[in-house]
NUFI-973580 format. One record per residue: residue number from 1; residue in three letters; y, x, z of N, C-alpha, C in turn. Coordinates in Angstrom, 3 decimals, padded with zeros to 6 digits. Atoms other than C-alpha are relative to their C-alpha. Example, Ala and Ser with C-alpha at 12.3 -4.5 7.8 and 13.67 -1.06 7.14 Angstrom:
<rs>
<1,'ala',<-001.190,000.890,000.000>,<-004.500,012.300,007.800>,<001.200,000.900,000.000>> <2,'ser',<-001.190,-000.820,-000.060>,<-001.060,013.670,007.140>,<001.090,-000.770,000.730>> 
</rs>
This chain:
<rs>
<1,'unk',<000.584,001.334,-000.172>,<002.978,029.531,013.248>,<000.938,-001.049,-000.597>> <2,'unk',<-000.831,000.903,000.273>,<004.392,026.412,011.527>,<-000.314,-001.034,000.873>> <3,'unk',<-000.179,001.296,-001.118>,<005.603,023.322,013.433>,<000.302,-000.766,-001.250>> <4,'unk',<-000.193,000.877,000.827>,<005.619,020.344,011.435>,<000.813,-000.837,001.026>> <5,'unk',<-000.898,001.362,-000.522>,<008.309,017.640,012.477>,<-000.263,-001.070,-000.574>> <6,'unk',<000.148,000.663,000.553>,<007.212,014.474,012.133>,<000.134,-001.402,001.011>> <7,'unk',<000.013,001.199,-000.617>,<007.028,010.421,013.623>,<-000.409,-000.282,001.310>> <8,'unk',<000.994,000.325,-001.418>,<004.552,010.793,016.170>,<-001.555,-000.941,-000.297>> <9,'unk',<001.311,001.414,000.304>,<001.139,008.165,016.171>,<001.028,-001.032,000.534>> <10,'unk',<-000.933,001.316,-000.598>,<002.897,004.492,016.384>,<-001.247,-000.847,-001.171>> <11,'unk',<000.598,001.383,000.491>,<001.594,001.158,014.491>,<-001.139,000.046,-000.349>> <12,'unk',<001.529,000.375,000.202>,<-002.174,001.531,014.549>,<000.040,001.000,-000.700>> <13,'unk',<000.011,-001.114,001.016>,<-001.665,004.923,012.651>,<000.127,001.146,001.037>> <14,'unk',<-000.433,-000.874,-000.928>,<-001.907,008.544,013.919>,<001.294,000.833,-000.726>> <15,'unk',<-001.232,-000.454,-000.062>,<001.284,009.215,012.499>,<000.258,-001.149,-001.314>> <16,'unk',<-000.222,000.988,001.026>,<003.536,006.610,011.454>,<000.639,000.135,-001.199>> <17,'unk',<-000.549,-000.102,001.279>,<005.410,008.068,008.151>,<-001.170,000.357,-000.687>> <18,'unk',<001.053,-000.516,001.579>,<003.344,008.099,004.896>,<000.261,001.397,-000.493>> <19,'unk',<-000.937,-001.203,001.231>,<005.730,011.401,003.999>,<-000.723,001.140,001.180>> <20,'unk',<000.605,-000.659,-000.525>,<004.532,012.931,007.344>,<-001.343,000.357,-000.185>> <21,'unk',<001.565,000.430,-000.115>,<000.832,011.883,006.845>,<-000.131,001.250,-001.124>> <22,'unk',<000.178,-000.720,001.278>,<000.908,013.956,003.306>,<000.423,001.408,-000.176>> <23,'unk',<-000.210,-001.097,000.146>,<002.510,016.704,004.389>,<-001.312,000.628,001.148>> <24,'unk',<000.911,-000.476,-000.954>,<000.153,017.004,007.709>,<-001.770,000.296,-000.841>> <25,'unk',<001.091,000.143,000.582>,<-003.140,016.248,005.552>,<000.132,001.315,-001.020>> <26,'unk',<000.099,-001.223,001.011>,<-002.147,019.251,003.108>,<000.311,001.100,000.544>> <27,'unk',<000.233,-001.848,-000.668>,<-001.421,021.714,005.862>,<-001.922,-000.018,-000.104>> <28,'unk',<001.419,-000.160,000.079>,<-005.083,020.632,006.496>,<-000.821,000.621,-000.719>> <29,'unk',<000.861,-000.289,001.218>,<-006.526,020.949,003.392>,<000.558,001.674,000.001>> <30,'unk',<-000.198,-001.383,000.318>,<-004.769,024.214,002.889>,<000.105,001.090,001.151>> <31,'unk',<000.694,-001.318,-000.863>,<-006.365,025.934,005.977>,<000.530,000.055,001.120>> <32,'unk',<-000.649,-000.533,-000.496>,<-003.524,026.503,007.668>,<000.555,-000.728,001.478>> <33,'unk',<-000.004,000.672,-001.281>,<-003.174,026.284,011.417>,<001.725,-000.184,000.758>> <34,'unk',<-001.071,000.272,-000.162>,<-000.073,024.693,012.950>,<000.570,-001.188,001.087>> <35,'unk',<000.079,000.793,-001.011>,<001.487,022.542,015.683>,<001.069,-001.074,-000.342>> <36,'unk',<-000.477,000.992,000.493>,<003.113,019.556,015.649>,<001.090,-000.803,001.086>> <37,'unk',<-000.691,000.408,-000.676>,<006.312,017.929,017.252>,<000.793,-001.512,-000.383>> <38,'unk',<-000.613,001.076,000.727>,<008.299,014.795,017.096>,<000.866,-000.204,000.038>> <39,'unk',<-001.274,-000.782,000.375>,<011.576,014.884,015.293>,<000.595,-001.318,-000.110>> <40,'unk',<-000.970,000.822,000.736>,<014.414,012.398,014.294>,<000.594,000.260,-001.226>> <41,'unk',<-000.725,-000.207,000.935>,<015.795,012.139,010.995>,<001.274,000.973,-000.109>> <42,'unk',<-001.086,-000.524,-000.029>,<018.898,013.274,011.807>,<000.142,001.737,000.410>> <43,'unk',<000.172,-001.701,-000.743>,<017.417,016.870,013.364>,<-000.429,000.403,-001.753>> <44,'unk',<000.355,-000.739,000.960>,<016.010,017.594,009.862>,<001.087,000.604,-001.039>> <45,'unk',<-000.586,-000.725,001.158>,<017.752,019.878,007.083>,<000.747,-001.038,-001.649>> <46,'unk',<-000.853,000.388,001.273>,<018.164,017.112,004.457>,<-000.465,-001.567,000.684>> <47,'unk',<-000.484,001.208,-000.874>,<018.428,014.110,007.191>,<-001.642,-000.668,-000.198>> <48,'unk',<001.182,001.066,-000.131>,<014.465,012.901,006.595>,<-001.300,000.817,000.298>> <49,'unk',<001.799,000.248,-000.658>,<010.788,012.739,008.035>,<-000.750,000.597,-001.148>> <50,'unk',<000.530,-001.334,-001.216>,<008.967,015.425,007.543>,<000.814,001.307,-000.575>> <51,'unk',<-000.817,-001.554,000.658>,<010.512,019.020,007.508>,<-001.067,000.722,000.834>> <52,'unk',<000.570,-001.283,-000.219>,<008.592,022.259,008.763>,<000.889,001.311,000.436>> <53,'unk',<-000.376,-001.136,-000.289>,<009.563,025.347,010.463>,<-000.842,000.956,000.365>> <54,'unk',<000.829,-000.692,000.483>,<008.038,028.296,009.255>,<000.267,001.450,000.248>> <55,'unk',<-000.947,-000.905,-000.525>,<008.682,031.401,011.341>,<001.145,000.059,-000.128>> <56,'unk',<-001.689,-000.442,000.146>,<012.506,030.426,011.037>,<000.336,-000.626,-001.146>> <57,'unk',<-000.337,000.578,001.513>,<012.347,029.047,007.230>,<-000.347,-001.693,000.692>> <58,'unk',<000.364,001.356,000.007>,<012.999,025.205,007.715>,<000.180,-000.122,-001.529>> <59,'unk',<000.112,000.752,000.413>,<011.985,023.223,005.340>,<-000.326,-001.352,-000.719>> <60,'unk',<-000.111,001.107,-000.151>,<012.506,019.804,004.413>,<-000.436,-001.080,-001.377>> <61,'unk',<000.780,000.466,001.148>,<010.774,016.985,001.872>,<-001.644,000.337,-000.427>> <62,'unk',<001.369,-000.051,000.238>,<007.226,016.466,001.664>,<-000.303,001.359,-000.888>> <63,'unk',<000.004,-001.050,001.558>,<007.371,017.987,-002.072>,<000.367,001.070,000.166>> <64,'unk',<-000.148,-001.209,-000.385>,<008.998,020.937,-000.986>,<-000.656,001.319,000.773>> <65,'unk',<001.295,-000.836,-001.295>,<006.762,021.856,002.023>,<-001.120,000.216,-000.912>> <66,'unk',<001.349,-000.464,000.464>,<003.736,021.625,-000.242>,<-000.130,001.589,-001.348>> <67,'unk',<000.091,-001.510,000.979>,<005.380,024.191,-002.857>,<000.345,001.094,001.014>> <68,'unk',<-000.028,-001.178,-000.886>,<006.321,026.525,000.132>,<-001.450,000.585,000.044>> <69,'unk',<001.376,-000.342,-000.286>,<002.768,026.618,001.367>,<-000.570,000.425,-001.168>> <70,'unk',<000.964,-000.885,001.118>,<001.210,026.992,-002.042>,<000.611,001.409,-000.228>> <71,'unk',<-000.352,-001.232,000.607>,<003.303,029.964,-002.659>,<000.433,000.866,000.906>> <72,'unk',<000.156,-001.133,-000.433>,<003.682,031.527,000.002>,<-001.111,000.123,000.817>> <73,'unk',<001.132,-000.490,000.001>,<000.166,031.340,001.268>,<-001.193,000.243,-000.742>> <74,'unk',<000.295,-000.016,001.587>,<-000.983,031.191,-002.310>,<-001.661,-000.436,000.304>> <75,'unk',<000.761,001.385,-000.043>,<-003.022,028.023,-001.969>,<-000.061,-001.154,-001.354>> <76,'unk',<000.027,000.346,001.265>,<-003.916,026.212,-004.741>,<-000.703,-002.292,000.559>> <77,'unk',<000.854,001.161,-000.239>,<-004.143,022.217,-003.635>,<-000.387,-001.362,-001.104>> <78,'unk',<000.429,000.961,000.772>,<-005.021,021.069,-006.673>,<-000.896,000.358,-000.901>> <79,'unk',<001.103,-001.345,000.469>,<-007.840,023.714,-007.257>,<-001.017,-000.996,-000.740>> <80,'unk',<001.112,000.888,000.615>,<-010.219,022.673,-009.810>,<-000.029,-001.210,-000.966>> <81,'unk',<-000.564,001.092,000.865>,<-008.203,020.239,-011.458>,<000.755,000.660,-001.543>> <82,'unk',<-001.270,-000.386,001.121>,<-007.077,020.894,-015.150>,<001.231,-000.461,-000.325>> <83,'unk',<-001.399,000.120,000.051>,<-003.952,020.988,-016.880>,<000.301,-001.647,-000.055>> <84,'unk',<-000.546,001.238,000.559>,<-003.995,017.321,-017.995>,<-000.091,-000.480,001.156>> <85,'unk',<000.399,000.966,-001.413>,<-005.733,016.160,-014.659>,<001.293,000.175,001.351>> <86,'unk',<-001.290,-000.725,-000.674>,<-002.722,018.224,-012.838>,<001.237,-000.868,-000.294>> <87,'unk',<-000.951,000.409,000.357>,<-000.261,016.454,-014.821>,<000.185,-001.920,000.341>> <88,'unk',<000.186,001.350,-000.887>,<-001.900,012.724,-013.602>,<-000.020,-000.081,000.483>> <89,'unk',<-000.404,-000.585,-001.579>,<-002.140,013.950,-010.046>,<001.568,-000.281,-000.039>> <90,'unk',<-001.254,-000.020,-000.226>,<001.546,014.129,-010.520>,<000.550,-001.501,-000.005>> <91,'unk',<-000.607,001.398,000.710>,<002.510,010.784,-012.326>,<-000.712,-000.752,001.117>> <92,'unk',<000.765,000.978,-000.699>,<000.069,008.994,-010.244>,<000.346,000.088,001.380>> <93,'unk',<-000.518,-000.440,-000.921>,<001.883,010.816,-007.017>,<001.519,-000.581,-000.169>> <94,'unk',<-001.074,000.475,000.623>,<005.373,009.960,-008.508>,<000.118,-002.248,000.128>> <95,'unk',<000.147,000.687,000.003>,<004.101,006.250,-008.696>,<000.171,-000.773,001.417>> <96,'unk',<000.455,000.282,-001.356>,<002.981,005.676,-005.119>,<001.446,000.573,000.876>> <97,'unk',<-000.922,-000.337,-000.393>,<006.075,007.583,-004.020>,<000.815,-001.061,-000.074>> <98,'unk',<-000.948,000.428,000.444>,<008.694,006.247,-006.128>,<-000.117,-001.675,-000.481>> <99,'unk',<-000.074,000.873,000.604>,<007.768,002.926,-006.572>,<-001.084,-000.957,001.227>> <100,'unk',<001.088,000.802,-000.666>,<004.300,001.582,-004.438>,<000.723,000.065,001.692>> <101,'unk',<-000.373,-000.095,-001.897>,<006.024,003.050,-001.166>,<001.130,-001.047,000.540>> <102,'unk',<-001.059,001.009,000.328>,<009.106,000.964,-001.849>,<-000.327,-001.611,000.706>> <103,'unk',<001.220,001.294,-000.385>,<006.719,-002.213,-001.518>,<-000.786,000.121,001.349>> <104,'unk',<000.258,000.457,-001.717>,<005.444,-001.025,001.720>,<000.448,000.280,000.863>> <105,'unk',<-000.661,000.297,-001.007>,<008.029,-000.373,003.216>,<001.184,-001.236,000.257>> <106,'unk',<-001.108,001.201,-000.426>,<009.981,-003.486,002.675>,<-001.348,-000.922,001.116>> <107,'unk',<000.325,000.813,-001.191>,<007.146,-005.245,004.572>,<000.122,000.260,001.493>> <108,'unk',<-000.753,-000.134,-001.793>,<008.199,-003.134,007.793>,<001.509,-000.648,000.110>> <109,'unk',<-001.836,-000.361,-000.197>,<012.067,-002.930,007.358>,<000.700,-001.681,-000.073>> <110,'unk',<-000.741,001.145,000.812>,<012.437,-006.651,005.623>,<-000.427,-001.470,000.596>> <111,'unk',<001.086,000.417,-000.649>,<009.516,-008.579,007.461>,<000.979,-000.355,001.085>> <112,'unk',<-000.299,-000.009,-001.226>,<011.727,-009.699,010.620>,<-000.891,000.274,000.910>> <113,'unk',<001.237,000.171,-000.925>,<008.297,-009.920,012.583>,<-000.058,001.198,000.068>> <114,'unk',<000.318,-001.206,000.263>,<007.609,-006.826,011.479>,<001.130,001.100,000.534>> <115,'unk',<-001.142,-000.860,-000.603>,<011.133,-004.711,011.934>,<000.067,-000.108,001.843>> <116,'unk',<-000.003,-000.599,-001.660>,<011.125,-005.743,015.616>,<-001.149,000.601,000.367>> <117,'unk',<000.688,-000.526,-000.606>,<008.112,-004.853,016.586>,<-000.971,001.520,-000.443>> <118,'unk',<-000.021,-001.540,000.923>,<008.558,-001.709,014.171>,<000.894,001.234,000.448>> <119,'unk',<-001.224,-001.022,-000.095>,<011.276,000.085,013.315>,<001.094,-000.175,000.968>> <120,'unk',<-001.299,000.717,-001.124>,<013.913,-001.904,015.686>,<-000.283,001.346,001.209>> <121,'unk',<000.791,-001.095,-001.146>,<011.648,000.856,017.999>,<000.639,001.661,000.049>> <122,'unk',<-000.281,-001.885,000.334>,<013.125,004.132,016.538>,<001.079,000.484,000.466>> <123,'unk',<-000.535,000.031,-000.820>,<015.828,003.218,018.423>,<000.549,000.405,001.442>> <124,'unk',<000.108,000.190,-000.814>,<014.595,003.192,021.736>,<000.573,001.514,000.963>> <125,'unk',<-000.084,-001.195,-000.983>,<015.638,006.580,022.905>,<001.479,000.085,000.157>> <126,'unk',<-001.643,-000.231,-000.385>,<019.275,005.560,023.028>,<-000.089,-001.122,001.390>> <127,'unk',<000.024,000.528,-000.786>,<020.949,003.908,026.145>,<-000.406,-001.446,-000.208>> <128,'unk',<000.027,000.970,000.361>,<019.820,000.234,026.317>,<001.216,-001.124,-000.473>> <129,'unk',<-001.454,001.214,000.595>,<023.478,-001.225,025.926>,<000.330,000.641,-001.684>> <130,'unk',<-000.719,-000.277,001.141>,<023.912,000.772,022.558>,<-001.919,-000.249,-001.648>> <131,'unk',<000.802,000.260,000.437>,<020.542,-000.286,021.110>,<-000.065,-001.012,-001.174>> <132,'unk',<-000.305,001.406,001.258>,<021.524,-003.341,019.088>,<000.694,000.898,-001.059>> <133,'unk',<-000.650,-000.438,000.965>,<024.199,-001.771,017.485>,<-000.497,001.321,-001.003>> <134,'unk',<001.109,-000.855,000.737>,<021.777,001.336,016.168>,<-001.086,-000.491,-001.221>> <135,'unk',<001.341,000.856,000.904>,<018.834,-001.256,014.956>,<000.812,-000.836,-000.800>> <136,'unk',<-000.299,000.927,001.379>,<021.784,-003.015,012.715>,<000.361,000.827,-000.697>> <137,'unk',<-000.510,-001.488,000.983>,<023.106,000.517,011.187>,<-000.720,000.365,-000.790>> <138,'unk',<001.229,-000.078,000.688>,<019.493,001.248,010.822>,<-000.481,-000.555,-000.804>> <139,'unk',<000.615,001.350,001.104>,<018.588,-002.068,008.857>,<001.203,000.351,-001.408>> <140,'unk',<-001.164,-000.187,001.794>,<022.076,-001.485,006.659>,<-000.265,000.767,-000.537>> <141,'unk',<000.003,-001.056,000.380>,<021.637,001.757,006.172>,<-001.584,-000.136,-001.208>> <142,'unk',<001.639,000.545,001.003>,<017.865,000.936,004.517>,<000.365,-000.750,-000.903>> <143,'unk',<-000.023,001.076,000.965>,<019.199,-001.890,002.923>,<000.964,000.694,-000.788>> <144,'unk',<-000.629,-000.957,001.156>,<021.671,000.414,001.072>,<-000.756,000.536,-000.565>> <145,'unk',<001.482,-001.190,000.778>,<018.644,002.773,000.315>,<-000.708,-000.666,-001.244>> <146,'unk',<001.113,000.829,001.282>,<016.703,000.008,-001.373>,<000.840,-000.592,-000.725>> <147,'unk',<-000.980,000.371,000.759>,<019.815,-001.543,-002.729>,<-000.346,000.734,-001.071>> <148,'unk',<-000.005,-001.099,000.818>,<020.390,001.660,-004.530>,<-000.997,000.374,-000.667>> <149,'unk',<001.045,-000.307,001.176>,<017.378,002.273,-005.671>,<-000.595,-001.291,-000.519>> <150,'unk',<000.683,001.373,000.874>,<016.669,-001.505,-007.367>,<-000.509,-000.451,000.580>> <151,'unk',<001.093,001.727,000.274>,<014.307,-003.186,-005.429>,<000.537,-001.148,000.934>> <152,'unk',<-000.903,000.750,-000.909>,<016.905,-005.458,-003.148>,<000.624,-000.786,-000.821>> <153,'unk',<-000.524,000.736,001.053>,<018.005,-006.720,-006.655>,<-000.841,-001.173,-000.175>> <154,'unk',<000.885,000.876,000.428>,<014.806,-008.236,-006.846>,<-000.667,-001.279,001.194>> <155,'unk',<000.830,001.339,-000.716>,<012.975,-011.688,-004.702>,<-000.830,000.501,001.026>> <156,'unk',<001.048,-000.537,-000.996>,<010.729,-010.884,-001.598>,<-001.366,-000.694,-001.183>> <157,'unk',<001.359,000.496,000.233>,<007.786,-012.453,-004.018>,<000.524,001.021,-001.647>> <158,'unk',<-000.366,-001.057,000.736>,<009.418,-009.865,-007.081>,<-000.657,001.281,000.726>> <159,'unk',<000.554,-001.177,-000.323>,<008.513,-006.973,-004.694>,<-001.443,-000.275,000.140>> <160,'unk',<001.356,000.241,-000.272>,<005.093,-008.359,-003.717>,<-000.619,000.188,-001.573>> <161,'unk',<000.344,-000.051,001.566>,<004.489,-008.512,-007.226>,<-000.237,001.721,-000.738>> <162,'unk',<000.100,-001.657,000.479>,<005.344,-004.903,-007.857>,<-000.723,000.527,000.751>> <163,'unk',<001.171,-000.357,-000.568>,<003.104,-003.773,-005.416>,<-000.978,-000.545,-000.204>> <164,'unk',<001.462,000.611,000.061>,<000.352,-005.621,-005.974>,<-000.548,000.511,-001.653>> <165,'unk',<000.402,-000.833,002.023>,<000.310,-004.034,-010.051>,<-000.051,001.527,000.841>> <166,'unk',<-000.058,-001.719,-000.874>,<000.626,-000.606,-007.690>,<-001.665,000.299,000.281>> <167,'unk',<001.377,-000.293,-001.096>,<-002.646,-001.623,-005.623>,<-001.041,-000.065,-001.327>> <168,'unk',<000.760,000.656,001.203>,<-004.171,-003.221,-009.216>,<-000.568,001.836,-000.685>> <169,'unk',<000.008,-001.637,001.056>,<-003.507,000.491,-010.970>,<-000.639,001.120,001.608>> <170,'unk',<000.458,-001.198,-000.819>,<-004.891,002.527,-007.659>,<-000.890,-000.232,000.224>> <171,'unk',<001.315,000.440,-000.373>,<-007.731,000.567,-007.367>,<-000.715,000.861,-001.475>> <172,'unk',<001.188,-000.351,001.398>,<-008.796,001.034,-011.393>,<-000.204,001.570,000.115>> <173,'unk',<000.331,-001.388,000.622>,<-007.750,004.877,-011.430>,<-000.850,000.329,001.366>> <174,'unk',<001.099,-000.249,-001.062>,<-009.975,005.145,-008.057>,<-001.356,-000.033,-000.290>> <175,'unk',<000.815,000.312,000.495>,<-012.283,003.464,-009.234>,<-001.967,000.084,000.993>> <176,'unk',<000.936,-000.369,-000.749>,<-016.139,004.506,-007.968>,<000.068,001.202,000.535>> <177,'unk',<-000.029,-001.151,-000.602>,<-014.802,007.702,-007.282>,<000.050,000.512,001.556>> <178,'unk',<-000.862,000.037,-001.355>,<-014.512,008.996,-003.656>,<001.505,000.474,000.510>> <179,'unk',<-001.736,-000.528,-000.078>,<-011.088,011.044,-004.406>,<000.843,-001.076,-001.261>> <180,'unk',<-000.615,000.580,001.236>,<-008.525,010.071,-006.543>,<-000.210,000.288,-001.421>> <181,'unk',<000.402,-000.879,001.229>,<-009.149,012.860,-008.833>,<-001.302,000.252,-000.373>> <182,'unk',<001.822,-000.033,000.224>,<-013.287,013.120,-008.515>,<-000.345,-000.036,001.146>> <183,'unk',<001.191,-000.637,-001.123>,<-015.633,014.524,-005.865>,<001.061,000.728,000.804>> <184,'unk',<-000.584,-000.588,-001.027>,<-013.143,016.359,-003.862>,<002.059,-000.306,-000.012>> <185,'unk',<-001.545,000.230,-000.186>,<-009.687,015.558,-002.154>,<000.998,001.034,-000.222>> <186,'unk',<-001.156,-001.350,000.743>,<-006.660,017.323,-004.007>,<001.315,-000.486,001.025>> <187,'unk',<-001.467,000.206,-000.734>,<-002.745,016.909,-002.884>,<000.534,-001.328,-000.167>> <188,'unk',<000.007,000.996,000.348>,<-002.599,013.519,-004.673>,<-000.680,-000.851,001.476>> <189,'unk',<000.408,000.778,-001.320>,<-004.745,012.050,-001.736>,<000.757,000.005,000.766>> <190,'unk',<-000.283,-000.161,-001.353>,<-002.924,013.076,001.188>,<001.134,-001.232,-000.354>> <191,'unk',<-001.731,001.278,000.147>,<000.574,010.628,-000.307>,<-001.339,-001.961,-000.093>> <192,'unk',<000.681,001.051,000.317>,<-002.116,008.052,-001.379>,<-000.700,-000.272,001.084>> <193,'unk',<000.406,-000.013,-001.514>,<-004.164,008.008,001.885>,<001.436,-000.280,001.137>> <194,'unk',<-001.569,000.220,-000.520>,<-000.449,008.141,003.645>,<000.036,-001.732,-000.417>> <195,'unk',<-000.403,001.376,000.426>,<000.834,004.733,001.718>,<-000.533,-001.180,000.279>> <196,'unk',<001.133,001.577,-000.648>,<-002.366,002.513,001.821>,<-000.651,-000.031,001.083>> <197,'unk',<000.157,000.134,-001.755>,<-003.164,003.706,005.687>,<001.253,-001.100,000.251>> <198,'unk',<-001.471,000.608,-000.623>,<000.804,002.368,006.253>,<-000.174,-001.345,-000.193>> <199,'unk',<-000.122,001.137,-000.079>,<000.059,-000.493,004.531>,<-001.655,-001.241,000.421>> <200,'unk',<001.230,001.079,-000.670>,<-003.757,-001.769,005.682>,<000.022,000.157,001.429>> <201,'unk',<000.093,000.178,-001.389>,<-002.892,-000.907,009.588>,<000.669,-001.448,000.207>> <202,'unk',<-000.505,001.351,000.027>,<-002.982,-004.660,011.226>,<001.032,-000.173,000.988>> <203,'unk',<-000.784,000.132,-000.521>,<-000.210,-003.521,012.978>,<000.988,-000.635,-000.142>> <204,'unk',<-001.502,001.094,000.891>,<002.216,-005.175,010.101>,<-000.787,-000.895,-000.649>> <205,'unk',<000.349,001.071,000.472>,<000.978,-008.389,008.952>,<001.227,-000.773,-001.196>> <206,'unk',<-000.805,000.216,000.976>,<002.110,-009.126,005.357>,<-001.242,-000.640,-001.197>> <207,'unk',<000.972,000.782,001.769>,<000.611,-011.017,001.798>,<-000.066,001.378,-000.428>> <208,'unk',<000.298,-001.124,000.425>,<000.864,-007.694,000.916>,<-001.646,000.778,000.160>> <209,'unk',<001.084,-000.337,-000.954>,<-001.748,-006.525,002.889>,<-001.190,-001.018,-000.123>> <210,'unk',<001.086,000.824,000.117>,<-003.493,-009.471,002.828>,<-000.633,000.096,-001.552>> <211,'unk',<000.009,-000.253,001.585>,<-003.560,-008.577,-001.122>,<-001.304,000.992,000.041>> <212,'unk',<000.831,-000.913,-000.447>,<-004.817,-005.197,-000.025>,<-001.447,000.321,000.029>> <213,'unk',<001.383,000.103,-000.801>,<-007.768,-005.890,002.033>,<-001.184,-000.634,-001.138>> <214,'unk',<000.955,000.388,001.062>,<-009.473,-007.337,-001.013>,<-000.579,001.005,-001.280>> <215,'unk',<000.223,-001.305,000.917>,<-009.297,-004.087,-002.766>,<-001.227,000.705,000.685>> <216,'unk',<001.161,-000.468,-001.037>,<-012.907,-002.789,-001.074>,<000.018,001.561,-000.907>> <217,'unk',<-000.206,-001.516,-000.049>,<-012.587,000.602,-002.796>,<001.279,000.732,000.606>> <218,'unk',<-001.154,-001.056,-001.138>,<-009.262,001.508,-001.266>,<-000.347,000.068,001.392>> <219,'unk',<000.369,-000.279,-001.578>,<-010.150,000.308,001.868>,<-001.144,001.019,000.685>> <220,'unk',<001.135,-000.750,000.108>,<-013.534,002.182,001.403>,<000.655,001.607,000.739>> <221,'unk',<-000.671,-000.859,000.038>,<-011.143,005.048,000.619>,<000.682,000.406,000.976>> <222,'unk',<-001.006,-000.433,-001.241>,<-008.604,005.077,003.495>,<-000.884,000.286,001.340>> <223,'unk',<000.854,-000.375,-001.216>,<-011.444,005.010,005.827>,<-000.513,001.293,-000.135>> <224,'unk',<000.589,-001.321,-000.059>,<-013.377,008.000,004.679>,<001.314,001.364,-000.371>> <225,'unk',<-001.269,-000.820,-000.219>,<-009.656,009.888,004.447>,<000.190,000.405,001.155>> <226,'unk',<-000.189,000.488,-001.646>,<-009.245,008.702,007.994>,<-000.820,000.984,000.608>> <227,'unk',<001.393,-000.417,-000.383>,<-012.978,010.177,008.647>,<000.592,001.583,-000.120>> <228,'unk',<-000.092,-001.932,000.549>,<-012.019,013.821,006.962>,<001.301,000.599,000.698>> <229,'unk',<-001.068,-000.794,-000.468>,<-008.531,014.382,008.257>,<000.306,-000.270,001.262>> <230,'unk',<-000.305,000.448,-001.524>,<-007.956,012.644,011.518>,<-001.245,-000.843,000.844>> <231,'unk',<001.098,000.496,-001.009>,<-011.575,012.173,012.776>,<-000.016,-000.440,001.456>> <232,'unk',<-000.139,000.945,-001.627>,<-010.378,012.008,016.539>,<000.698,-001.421,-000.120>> <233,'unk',<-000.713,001.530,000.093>,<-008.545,008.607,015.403>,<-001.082,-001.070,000.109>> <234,'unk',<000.458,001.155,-000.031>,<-010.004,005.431,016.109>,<000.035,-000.965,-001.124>> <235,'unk',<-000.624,000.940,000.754>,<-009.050,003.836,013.253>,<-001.112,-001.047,-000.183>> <236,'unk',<001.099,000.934,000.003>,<-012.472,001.618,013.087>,<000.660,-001.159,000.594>> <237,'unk',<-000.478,000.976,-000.812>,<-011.187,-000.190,016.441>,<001.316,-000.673,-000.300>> <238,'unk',<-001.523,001.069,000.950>,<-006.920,-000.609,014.443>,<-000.400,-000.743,-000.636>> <239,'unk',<000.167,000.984,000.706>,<-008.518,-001.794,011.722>,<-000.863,-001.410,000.276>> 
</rs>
């Protein structure tokens, strides 16, 4: 049996990491039955949200878990898709990762409004006198992350900007389609469903978002995602 480690349900989401959401949505898709616990960063194999333990094999990184599963239950979650369409699945996965996720997560982490009544939370399972000093480690420690990777170089209305060419390009390659890729949800959905759930729950209130909500095929989209993978969710009444 695999156990997925992951966030838990928190901010109007039934699980609050986008990295969890994508790995949980592709056990789905790929059949496979499995239970689910909730982990801390620091318990996982390469220190982050989500890892898997797989009779005894942990392991850790979205991307990783999904090539385990394809190969060793020789699952194919991007069945049906050719080579070229395989190779935009990727880039267009790569995008939303490495670049759109960036953008939504500075509106939790960066957002004051937002960090307390967020992440300041991930906290909470230490004593209450050592709580402060955790939720400022936590904020540095992020703000090194995004440092390092460029976008802390740039303006809070610089990042809005880069996301909003993110939502511009996921809207066109969406398009009238109901998947990303056509008529049926591949491995590309589950990160993309992940990202723009994180960022249309009105749990975080951002221009971002407010950007968002004007996109009526994503939103279209995240709902009937919502519908297929986590039908017991409410998400009608979050949103």
């Amino acid at each position: 049996m695999i156990t997925l480690y992951g966030a838990g349900p928190n901010f109007g989401l039934p699980e609050a990491s986008p990295f969890v959401t994508k790995t949980e949505v592709q056990l789905v898709m790929a059949g496979l039955a499995y239970r689910k616990e909730r982990a801390r960063p620091i318990q996982s194999p390469k220190g982050q949200l989500p890892f898997i333990d797989d009779d005894g094999e942990r392991i850790a990184d979205s991307t990783f878990i999904r090539a385990h599963i394809e190969r060793k239950y020789r699952v194919d979650l991007d069945e049906g898709l050719g080579s070229r369409e395989r190779a935009e699945a990727w880039a267009i996965e790569r995008m939303i990762e490495n670049h759109f996720g960036f953008a939504v997560a500075y509106t939790r982490f960066f957002v004051p409004e937002n960090f307390a009544k967020g992440p300041a939370h991930f906290v909470d399972y230490a004593p209450e006198d050592q709580r402060q000093k955790l939720r400022e480690e936590l904020l540095a420690n992020v703000t090194a992350n995004f440092r390092a990777a460029g976008v802390l170089r740039h303006k809070a209305e610089e990042i809005e900007w880069l996301g909003i060419r993110s939502l511009k390009a996921l809207s066109q390659l969406l398009a009238a389609k109901p998947f990303l890729m056509g008529e049926h949800a591949t491995a590309v959905d589950a990160i993309g469903f992940g990202a723009l759930a994180g960022l249309l729950t009105p749990y975080f209130e951002s221009s971002l978002r407010r950007h968002a909500m004007r996109y009526v095929n994503l939103v279209a989209y995240v709902d009937r995602m919502m519908n297929a993978f986590y039908p017991e969710f409410d998400w009608a009444d979050a949103a």
